[in-house]
N, C-alpha and C positions, 0 to 999 in steps of 0.2 A: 814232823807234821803235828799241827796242834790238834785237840779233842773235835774243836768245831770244824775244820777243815777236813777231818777224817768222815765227820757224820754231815757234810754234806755231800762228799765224794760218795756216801753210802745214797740218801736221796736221789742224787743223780743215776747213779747205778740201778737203784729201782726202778724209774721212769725208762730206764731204757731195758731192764729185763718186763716190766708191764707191757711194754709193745713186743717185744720178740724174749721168749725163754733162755732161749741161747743165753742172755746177761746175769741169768741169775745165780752161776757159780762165781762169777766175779764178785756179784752181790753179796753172796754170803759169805767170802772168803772176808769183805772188809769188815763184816758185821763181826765175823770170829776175832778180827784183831781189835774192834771197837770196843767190845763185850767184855774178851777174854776168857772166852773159851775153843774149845780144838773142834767144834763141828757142829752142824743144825741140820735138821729135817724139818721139808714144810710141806703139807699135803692143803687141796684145795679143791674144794668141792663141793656141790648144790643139792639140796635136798630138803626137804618138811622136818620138823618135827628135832632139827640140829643130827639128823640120820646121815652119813657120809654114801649115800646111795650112788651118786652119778660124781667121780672122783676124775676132778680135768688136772691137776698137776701134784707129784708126787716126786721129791727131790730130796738127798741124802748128800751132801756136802761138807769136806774135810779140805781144811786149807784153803778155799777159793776151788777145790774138784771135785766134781761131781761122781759119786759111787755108784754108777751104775747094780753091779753084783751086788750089793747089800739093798739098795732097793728092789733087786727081782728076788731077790732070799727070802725079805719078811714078805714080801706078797705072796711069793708061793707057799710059805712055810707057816706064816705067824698072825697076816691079817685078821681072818675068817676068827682065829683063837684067841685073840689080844684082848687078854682083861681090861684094857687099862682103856680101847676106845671109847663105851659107853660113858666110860668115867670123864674124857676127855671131855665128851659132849655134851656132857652135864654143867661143865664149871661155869661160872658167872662170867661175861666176854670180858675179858682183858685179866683175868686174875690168875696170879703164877703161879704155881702150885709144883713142889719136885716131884720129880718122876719117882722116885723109892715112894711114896704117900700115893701113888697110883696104884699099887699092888699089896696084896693082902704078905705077910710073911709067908704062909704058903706058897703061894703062887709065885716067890721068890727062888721058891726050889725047883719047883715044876715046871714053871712056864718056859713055853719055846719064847714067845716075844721077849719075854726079861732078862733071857738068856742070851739073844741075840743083842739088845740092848748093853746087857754086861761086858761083851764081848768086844761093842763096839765105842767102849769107855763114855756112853752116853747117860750111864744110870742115877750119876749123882748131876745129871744134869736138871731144866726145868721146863714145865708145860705150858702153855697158854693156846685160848682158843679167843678168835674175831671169829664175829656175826658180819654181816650184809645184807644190803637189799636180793630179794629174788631167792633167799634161803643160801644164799652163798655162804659159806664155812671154813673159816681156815684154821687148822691145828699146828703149830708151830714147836719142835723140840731145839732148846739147845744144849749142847752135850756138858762137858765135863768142863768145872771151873778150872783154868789154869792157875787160881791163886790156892795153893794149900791149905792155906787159913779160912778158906769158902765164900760164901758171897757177902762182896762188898753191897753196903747200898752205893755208893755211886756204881755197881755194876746195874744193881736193878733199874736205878733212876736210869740209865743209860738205854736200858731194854725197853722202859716204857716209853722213853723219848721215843723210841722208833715204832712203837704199834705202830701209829696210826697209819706211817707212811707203810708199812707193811701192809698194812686193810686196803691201803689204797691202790698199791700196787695190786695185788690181787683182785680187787674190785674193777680195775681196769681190763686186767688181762682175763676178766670170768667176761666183762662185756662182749670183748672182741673174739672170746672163743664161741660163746652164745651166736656171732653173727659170721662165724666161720672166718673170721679178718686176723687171726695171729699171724704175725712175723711176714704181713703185707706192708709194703714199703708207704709213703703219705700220701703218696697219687694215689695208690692201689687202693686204700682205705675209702679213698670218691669213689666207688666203682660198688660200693658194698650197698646190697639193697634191705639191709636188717636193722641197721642199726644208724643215727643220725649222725652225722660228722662235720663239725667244725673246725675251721681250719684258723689261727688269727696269727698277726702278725706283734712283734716286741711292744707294738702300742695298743692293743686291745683292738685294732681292726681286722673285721673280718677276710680272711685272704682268699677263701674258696668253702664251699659245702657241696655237700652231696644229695640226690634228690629228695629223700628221708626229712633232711636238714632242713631241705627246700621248702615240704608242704608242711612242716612245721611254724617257721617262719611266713610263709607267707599267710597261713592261716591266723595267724597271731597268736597261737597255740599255747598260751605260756611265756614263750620267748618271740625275740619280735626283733627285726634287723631296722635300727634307727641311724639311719646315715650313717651305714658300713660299720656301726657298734653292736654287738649283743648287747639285749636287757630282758631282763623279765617284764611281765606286764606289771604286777603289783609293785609298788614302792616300795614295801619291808625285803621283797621276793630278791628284788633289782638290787639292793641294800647289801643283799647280802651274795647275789652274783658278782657284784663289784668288787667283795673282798676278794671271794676265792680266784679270783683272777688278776687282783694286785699278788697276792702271795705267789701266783703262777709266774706271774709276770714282773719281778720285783727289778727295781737299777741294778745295771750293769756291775758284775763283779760280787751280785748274793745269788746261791743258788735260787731256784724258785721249787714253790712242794704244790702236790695236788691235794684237791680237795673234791666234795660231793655236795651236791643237797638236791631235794626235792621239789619240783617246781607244781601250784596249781594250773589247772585248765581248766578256760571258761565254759567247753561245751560237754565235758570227761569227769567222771567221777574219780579215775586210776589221776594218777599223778607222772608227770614226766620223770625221770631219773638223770642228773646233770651230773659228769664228770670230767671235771680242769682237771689238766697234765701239762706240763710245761715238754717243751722237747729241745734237747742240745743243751746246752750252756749261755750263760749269759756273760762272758767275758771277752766280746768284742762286738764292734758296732752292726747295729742292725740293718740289713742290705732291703730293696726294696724288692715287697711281696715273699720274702724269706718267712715260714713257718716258725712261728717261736711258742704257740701252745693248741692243744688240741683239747677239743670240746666233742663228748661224747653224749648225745642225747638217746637216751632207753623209751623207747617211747611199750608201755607194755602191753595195748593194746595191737601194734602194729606187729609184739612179736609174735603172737600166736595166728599163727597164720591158717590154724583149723578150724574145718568149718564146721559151727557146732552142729548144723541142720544136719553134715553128712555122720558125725560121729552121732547123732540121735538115731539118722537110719539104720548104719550099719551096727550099732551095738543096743538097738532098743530100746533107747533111752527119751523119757522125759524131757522138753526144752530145760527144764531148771535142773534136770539133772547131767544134761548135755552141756549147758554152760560150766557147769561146774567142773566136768573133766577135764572141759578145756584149759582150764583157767587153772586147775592142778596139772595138768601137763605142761604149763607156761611156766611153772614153777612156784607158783603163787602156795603160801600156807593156809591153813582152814579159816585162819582169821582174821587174814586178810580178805581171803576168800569173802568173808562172813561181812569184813569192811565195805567192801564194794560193790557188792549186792543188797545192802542193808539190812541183813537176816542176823538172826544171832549166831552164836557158833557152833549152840546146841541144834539149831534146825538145820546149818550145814551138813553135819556130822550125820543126821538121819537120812538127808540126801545120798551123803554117801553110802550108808549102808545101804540102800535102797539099791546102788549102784552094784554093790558088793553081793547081794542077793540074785538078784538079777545077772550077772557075771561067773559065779560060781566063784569069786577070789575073795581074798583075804588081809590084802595089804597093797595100799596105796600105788606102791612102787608096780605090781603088776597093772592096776589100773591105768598109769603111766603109757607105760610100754601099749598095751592096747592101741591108748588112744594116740601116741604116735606111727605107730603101726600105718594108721591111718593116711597120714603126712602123705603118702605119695599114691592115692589114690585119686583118681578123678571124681571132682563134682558131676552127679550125673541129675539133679535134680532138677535141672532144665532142658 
């Protein structure tokens, strides 16, 4: 099997561990023989601040199989103590960095995590962390080079060819956990009332959407259903929705890759969040009304479904300071926060602390939990 035939069977592999988890030890089984290394760890999760607070996948993979006991070892054992996270979290998105340059020589002796790592022939492997919309974070380890002689660049060139589709994978599969839809089948995905879902067919026609998708479209919200084609409203907007869905959607016989962007709204200061996915393969003819790429619309107003009036009753808070929990429990960072509101980010921040005084806490993440706390109370202020 040649280079390019292997890293697009890895593409494809992703697009189908992004809808269901189940695929991602096949995933990285092909990544280890792509690479050439003996194993990879990938954690994924959402939080301000590049903090790994609310951690949705955490996976330890040798061969194409997943290790369950070594990922319940360092969690029980080594998380909470791991020198090397903060440092993780620190690094510039996409830049590789070895694991031995994660730990001080001390901390070589002592540490449970580095020991574990030792243990697990992953030490002279290397680091990298992807960003996201929504604070999504993904940290990414791969283990021990197979070549004795250490890394090639065409290993590295090889690994950076794959970030993206790894961002995007993950970017995909944080949507669908967000709206509670992982490892629901493409009907089931219509039925989901969080998140926007499009459905097209091998030609860019639209096959099916879900209600989400529905008042999206019919609102002209950004995107807009023009004789059964998605576009965006803008002309640079559409320009460039065009691409990411030829590349989704490429002739029969190339794989196709996902891609993202940002769409404006005429009547919203927040911005939509657009994610192409191709689904299946492109290596035989397209049947009519057959699914061949999916369109995920984030609409981030629609996620937060708390109401700021009732989180100001029950926690005492200010309108400007009620919106702002909200909008930190949607996931949103202080400056985006700061974007959307048009405040700066130093008078966010006073908010908060206002919030913080007011509460008796300390840190974001309890503010969180409060105000989702909330989630399943009734509006009673009518």
């Amino acid at each position: 099997m040649s280079s390019q035939d292997l890293f697009e069977r890895i593409v494809a592999s992703l697009q189908k561990a992004a809808l269901d988890p189940v695929h991602w030890p096949a995933a990285a089984g092909l990544i280890d023989r792509a690479v050439g290394v003996n194993g990879n760890a990938l954690l994924i999760s959402s939080g301000a601040d590049r903090v790994c607070e609310r951690i949705s996948l955490w996976r330890v993979c040798f061969g194409g199989r997943r290790c369950e006991d070594l990922e319940r070892e360092y969690f029980a054992d080594c998380w909470s103590r791991d020198e090397r996270v903060p440092r993780v979290n620190r690094l510039r998105d996409g830049e590789l960095v070895s694991t031995v340059d994660l730990y001080t020589a001390d901390e070589k002796e002592i540490s449970p995590a580095y020991k574990l790592i030792r243990q697990a022939d992953m030490h002279t492997g290397l680091h990298v962390r992807l960003g996201g919309v929504d604070g999504l974070q993904v940290a990414w380890a791969l283990g021990e080079c197979n070549d004795t002689r250490g890394w090639s660049s065409a290993q590295i060139a090889a690994i950076e060819q794959l970030l993206p589709h790894v961002r995007h994978f993950a970017s995909i599969r944080q949507v669908l956990a967000d709206a509670g839809a992982l490892s629901q089948s493409l009907v089931n995905l219509l039925d989901n009332s969080q998140t926007g879902v499009i459905q097209l067919d091998g030609n860019g026609r639209i096959v099916a959407v879900n209600d989400p998708a529905a008042q999206v479209l019919r609102r002209r919200d950004g995107l807009l259903d023009s004789n059964g084609s998605l576009r965006a409203r803008t002309p640079q907007e559409n320009a460039r929705l065009r691409r990411l869905l030829a590349r989704a959607l490429p002739p029969i016989g190339i794989q196709g890759s996902a891609g993202s962007m940002t769409i404006r709204r005429p009547l919203s200061r927040t911005r939509l969040f657009v994610q192409v996915s191709p689904v299946g393969g492109r290596d035989w003819d397209f049947q009519a009304g057959r699914v061949a790429a999916l369109v995920l619309v984030v609409d981030p107003e629609r996620r937060s479904q708390l109401d700021p009036g009732l989180v100001a009753t029950a926690l005492n808070l200010t309108p400007a300071e009620s919106h702002l929990a909200v909008m930190l429990a949607a996931g949103h960072s202080l400056s985006e926060i700061a974007a959307a509101t048009l405040r700066t980010e130093g008078t966010v921040r006073w908010h908060l602390k206002q919030i913080f005084r007011k509460q008796g806490i300390s840190r974001q993440t309890d503010l969180v939990r409060r105000v989702l706390a909330l989630g399943g109370l009734p509006d009673e202020s009518g």
